[in-house]
Every structure is written in C-alpha cells, then in structure tokens.
C-alpha positions in Angstrom: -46.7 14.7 -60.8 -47.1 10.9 -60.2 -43.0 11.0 -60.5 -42.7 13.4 -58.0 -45.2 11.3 -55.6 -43.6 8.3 -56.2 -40.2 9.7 -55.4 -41.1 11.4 -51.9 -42.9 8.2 -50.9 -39.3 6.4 -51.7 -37.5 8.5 -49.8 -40.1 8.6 -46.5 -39.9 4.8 -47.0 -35.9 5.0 -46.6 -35.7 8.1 -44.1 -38.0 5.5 -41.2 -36.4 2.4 -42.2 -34.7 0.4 -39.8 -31.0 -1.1 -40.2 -30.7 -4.8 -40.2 -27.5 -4.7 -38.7 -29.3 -3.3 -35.4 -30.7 -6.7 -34.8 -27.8 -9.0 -35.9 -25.7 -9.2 -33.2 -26.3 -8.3 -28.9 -24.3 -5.9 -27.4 -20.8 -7.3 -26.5 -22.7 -6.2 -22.4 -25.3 -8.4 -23.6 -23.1 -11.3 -24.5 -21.1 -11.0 -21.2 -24.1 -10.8 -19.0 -25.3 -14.0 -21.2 -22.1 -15.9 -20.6 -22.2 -14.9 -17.0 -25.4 -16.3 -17.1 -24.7 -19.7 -18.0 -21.9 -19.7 -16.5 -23.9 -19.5 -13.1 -26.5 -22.0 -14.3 -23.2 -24.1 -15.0 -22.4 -24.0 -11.6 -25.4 -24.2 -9.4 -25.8 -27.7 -11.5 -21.9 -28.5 -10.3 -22.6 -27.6 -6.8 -24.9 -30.3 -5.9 -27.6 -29.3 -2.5 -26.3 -29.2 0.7 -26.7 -31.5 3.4 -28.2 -29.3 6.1 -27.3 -25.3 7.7 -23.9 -26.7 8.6 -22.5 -27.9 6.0 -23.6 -24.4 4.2 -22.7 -22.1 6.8 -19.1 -24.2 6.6 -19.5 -23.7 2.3 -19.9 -20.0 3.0 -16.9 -19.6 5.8 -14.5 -21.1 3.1 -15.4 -19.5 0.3 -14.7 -16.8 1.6 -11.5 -17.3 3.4 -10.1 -18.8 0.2 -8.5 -17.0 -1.8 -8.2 -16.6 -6.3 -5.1 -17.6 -7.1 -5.5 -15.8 -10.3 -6.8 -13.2 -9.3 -5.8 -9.7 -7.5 -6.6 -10.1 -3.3 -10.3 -11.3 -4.2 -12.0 -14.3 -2.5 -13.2 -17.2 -4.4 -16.7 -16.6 -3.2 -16.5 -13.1 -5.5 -14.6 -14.0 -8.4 -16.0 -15.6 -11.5 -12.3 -16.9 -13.1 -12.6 -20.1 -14.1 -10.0 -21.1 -11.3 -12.6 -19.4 -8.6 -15.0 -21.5 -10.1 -13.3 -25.0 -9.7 -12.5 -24.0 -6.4 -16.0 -23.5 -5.4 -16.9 -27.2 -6.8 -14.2 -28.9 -5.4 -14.5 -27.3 -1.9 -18.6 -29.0 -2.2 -17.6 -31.8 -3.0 -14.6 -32.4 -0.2 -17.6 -31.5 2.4 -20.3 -33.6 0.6 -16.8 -36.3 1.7 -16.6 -35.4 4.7 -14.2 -33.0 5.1 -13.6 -30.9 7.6 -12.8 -27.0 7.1 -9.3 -27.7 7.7 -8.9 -30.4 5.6 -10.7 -28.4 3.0 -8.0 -25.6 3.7 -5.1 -28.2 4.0 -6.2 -29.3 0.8 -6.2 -26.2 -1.3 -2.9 -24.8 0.2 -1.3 -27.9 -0.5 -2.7 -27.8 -4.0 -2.5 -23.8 -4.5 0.2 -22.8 -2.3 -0.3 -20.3 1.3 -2.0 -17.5 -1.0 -4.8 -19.3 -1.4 -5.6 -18.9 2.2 -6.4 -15.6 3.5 -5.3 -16.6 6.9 -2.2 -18.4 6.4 -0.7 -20.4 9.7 2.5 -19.1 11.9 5.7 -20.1 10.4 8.9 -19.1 10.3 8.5 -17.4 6.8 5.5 -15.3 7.6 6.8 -15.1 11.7 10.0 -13.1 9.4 7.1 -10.8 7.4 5.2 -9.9 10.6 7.4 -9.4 13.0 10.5 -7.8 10.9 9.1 -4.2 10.1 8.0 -3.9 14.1 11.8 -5.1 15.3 12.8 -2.3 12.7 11.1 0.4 14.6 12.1 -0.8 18.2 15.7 -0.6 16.9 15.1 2.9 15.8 13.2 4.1 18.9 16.3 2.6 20.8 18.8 4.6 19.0 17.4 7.8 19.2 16.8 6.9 22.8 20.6 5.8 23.2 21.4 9.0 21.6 19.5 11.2 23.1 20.3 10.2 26.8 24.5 10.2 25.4 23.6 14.1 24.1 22.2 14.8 27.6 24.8 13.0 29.8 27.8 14.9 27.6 26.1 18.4 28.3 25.2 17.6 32.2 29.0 16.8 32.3 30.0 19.9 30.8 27.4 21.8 33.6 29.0 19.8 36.3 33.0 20.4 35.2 32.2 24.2 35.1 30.5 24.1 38.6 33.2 22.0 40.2 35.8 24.3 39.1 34.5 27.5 38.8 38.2 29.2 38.7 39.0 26.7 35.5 35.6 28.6 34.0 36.3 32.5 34.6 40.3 31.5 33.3 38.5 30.2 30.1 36.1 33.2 29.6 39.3 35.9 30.4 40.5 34.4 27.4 37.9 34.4 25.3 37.3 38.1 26.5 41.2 39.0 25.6 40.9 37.6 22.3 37.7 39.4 21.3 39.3 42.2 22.8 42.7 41.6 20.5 40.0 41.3 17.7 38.3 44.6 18.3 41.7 46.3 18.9 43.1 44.8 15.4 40.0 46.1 13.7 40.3 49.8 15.1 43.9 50.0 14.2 42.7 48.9 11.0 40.1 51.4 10.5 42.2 53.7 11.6 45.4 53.3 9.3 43.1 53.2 6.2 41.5 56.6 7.3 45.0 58.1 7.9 46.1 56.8 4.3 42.7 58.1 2.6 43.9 62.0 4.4 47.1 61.5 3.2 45.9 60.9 -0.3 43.7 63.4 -0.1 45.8 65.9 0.9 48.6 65.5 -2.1 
C-alpha cells in the first residue's frame, strides 16, 4: 500500500511539474522587441536635445523627406536599418552646425545619391522620366486624330465625286446591277442543266 502511495505521489509530482527549458531562453518576439529597445535608447542618447521648436520642426521635415537607401520607398523617420539610423544622427548633428535644410539635403544626396531624397530637383534625367510617358500619349492622341480626320476627308470625297457627277454614279451601279444579274442568270442555268441531267438519269 505504502508502494502504491509513493508511486502516485511521483507521478502527480511529474504530471504539474514545470519544464526548465520554459524559462531559459525569451521568445525570439521578446528578443527583437528588446533589441529594438536598446536600439532606441542607443539613439535618443546619439541625438543630443534640440535647440528650440525650429530646429525640431526642421529635424522632423527631413526625416521625413529623406529617404532609406536600404530600404524599400520608406523614409528614414520610419525605418530602423542601421543606415536609417545614422541618417537620423548625422542630420542632428549638421543642424546642431548650422545647417540649413538644404544643406542637410545637399549633403545626403551628395553622400547617398538622388534616392535618398523623396523630392529630387529638375534635371534633365528626371525632366526625361516625367515628361516622356505624357509626350507618349500626346503622340498617340495625335495619330488617331491625324487618322481619323484622313478616314473622314477620303469618305466626304468619295460623297462629293458621286454628287458632282451623278451620271459617272448610275453608269457604275448599271454595272454592278448587270453583273449580279449575269450572276443570277449563270446560277439559274446552272440549276437548271443539273435538274435536266438528274430527269435524264432518272428516266434510263
């Protein structure tokens, strides 16, 4: 009886006990929202405070007109790549020198390339990529236009030989009327010859 006991206890002990391994590690969620943590707290120590309202409010324009260049058509403001990050740092710390938001701009393009600028200036490149695919329809819209009016000026033509010379028209459709009338008499004789032979056949 005491064996018995002792084994059911055992096996209560065993059926509530907890696994180890349920405490050894987080979550792999846990770790990234723990890295995105310190990442953050890595960066608000980076950024030093700003100066006054203006020199945040000009923080906050550029952030967000620049652009990750690793990233896919996301602002530095929203991204946390490491790239993003820098970018956020270094545009502080070209305001904290005085800086200007162009310069700031002028300064990452030159060091990123145009993509890192959401609103890149007119030049002949991007005049090409914007203005291109609109001469592409007006060149369309003209030919069918060009077309159209040709189409139109061949059939008003046509109206106007046929009224000028009205004895020109009723030659042309006596003609057309004798040959559909050769083509109706061709078929008849036709007709008939075949129903003559079938007689003839029949008859023998």
């Amino acid at each position: 009886m005491t064996i018995k006991s002792l084994s059911v206890g055992l096996l209560c002990l065993s059926s509530i006990a907890v696994s180890p391994s349920a405490f050894s590690q987080p979550t792999n969620e846990a770790t990234e929202q723990l890295e995105a943590k310190q990442e953050s707290k890595q960066e608000s120590k980076d950024i030093t405070p700003f100066k006054d309202d203006a020199q945040k409010s000009m923080y906050l324009e550029l952030v967000t007109e620049l652009r990750c260049p690793k990233c896919q058509n996301q602002n530095i403001a929203d991204s946390n790549a490491v790239i993003a990050q820098d970018m956020r740092v270094k545009t502080k710390e070209l305001l904290d020198e005085g800086y200007s938001k162009q310069d700031v701009i002028d300064y990452m393009v030159n060091r990123y390339g145009q993509f890192a600028h959401y609103q890149p200036p007119l030049t002949l490149a991007t005049s090409i990529l914007w203005f291109l695919p609109v001469a592409f329809i007006l060149f369309c819209v003209v030919l069918l236009i060009q077309k159209s009016q040709k189409r139109i000026a061949k059939q008003s033509d046509a109206d106007v030989a046929n009224t000028a010379n009205p004895a020109q028209a009723a030659i042309d459709e006596a003609e057309l009327d004798k040959e559909l009338n050769a083509l109706l008499d061709d078929s008849s004789d036709s007709n008939q010859s075949n129903t003559t032979s079938k007689n003839k056949t029949e008859g023998n």
